[in-house]
SEPA-207076 format. One line per 5 residues: number of its first residue (from 1); their letters; for each residue z, x, y of C-alpha. Coordinates in steps of 0.1 Angstrom, whole numbers, padded with zeros to 4 digits. Each point is the difference from the previous one (the first is absolute). Example, Ala and Ser with C-alpha at 12.3 -4.5 7.8 and 13.67 -1.06 7.14 Angstrom:
BEGIN
1> as> 0078/0123/-0045 | -0007/0014/0034
# end
This chain:
BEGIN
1> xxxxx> -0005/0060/-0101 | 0031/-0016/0019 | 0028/0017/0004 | 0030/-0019/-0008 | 0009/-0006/0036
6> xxxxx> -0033/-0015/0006 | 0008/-0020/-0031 | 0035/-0012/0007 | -0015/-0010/0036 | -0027/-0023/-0015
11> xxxxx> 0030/-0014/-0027 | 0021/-0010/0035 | -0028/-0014/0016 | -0008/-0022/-0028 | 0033/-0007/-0004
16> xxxxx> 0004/-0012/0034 | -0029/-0022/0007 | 0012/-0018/-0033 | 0033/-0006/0018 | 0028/0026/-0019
21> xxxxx> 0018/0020/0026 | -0005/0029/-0021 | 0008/0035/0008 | 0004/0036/-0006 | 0030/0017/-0009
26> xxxxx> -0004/0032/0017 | 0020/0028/-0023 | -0017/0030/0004 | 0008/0015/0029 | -0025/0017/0031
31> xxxxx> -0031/0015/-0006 | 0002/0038/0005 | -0037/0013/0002 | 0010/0037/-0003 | 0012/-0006/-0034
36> xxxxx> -0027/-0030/-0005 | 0029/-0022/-0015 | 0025/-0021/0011 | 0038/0012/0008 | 0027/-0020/-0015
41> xxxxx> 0014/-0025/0020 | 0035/0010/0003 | 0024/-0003/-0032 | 0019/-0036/0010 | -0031/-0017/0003
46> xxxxx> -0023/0013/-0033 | -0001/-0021/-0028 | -0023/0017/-0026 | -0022/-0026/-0017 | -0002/-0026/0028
51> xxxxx> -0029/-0021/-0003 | -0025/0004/0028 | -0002/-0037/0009 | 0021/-0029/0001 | -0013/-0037/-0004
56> xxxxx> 0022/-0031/0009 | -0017/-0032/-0014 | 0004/-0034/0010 | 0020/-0011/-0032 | 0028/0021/0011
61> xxxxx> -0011/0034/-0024 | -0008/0035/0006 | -0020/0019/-0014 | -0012/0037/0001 | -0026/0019/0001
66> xxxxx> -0007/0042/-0008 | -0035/0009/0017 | -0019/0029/-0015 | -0033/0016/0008 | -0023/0004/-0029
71> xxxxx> 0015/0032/-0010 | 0036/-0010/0010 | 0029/0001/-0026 | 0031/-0019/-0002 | 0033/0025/-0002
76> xxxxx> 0031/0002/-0022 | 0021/-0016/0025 | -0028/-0027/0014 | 0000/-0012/-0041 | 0040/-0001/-0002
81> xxxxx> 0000/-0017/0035 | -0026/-0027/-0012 | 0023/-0004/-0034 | 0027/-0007/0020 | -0015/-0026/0022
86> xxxxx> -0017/-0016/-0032 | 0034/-0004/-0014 | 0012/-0018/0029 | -0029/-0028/-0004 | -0023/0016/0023
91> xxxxx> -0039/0005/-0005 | -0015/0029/0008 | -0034/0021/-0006 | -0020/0036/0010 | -0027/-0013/0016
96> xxxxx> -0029/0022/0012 | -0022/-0036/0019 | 0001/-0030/0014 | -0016/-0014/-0028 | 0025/0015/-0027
101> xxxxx> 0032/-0014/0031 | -0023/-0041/-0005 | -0002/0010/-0041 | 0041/0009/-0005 | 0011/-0031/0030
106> xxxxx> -0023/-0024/-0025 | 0018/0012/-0030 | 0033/-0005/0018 | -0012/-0037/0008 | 0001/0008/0032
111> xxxxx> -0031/-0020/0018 | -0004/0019/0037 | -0033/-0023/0005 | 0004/-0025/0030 | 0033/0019/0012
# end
């Protein structure tokens, strides 16, 4: 089973050879292995509910992306963030593969083939 690191990893890589200069917004703060969590990054720079990745396409849109592991669950603030950017035009989708990133950028029209 991949963890949602490993995931989001294989999402950019994709995402890259197809030509987006995607990336990921990184909003949780260091890794403390004492407490086997992450710390909060510090208060000016946390925006609860940020998607994990960003994706620029040619045609001038963003779009966004929440990566999940199998088990993963998307929070309060994560679905009021992804209301908000859904009222502003913008598409966005939990995602938990690279296949599930190709079936939601089809839907969107978005071709990534030949990019």
């Amino acid at each position: 089973v991949m963890s949602e690191e490993e995931i989001q990893s294989a999402i950019l890589f994709y995402l890259w050879s197809c030509g987006s200069p995607a990336y990921a917004v990184p909003n949780h703060g260091k890794f403390n292995p004492k407490k086997n969590s992450y710390d909060r990054v510090n208060h000016e720079q946390f925006v609860p509910g940020v998607p994990d990745l960003v994706v620029p396409l040619r045609d001038g849109r963003v779009v966004f992306f929440e990566v999940k592991s199998a088990k993963g669950i998307v929070s309060d603030h994560q679905e009021k963030f992804h209301d908000k950017l859904r009222r502003l035009g913008h598409d966005i989708a939990v995602v938990r593969s690279v296949a599930e990133v190709r079936q939601y950028l089809s839907e969107w029209g978005v071709s990534m083939e030949g990019r």
